[in-house]
N, C-alpha and C positions, 0 to 999 in steps of 0.2 A: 531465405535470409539466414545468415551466419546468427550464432551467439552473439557475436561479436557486434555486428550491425543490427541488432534488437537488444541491446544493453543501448547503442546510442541512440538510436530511437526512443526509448524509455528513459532515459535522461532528458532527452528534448521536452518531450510532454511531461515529464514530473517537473520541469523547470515552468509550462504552460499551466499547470495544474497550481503550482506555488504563485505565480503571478495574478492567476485569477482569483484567488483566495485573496491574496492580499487586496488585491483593488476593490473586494467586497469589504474589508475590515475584520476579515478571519486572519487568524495570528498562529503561524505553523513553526514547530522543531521538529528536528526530526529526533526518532526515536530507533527503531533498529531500522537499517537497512541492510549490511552486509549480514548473515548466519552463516558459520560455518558449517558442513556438514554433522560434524558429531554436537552440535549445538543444533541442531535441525531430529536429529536421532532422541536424543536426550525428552527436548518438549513433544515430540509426538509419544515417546513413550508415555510422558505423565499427562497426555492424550490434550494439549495445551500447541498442538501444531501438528504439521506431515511430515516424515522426515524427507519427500522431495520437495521440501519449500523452497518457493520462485526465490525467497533470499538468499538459498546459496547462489544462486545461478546469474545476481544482481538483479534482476528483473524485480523487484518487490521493495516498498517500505513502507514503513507505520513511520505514522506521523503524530504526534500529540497536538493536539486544537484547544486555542483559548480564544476565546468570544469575550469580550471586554474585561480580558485581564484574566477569566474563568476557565481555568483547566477544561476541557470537556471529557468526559468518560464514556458516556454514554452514546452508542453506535448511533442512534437518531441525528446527533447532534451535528453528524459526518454528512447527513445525507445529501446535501446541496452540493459540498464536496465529490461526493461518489457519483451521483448525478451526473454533474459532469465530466468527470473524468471518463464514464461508460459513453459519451458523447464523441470524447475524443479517443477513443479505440483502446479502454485501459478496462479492468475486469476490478469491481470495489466489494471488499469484504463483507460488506454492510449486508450484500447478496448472500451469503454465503448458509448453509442450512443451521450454524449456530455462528451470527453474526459477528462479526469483526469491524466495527466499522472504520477504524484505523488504519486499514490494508487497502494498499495500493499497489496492484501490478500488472504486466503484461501476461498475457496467457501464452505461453508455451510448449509446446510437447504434449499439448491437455488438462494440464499447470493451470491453474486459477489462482 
């Protein structure tokens, strides 16, 4: 599969991932999705990211989550979220060895 056609594939299912959310009454923005590369360089240095993050590559995005009206911060909060997003073939930060629960993307190259 190209780049190219796993970007649209990951738009498909971030669009299946926002519809199911909403039809539960989770309330999503988005928050970063594109990173440039030296914006990618920059937070893995102050150790806040990698600098191959799936963001440059469009495969990835954080989302902010409010539950009746309430901001969510906390990666728990994600979980039903990342749940199933890991259902429908997507890799969620929540997993990750210092959690993210706001990251959503497709695994690529070995990209998480």
């Amino acid at each position: 599969m190209t780049l190219s056609e796993k970007q649209a594939l990951f738009t498909v299912k971030i669009a299946q991932l926002i519809n199911w959310a909403d039809e539960r009454g989770y309330r999503l923005t988005f928050g970063e999705a594109y990173r440039t590369p030296e914006q990618a360089a920059l937070n893995a240095k102050k150790g806040s990211g990698i600098s191959n993050s799936l963001h440059t590559q469009r495969l990835a995005v954080d989302f902010n989550l409010f539950i009746n009206g309430q901001y969510q911060s906390d990666s728990a909060a994600y979980r039903p979220l990342g749940e199933y997003w890991e259902t429908i073939g997507g890799a969620w930060g929540g997993r990750f060895s210092k959690p993210d629960g706001n990251h959503f993307s497709l695994e690529h190259n070995g990209v998480r």
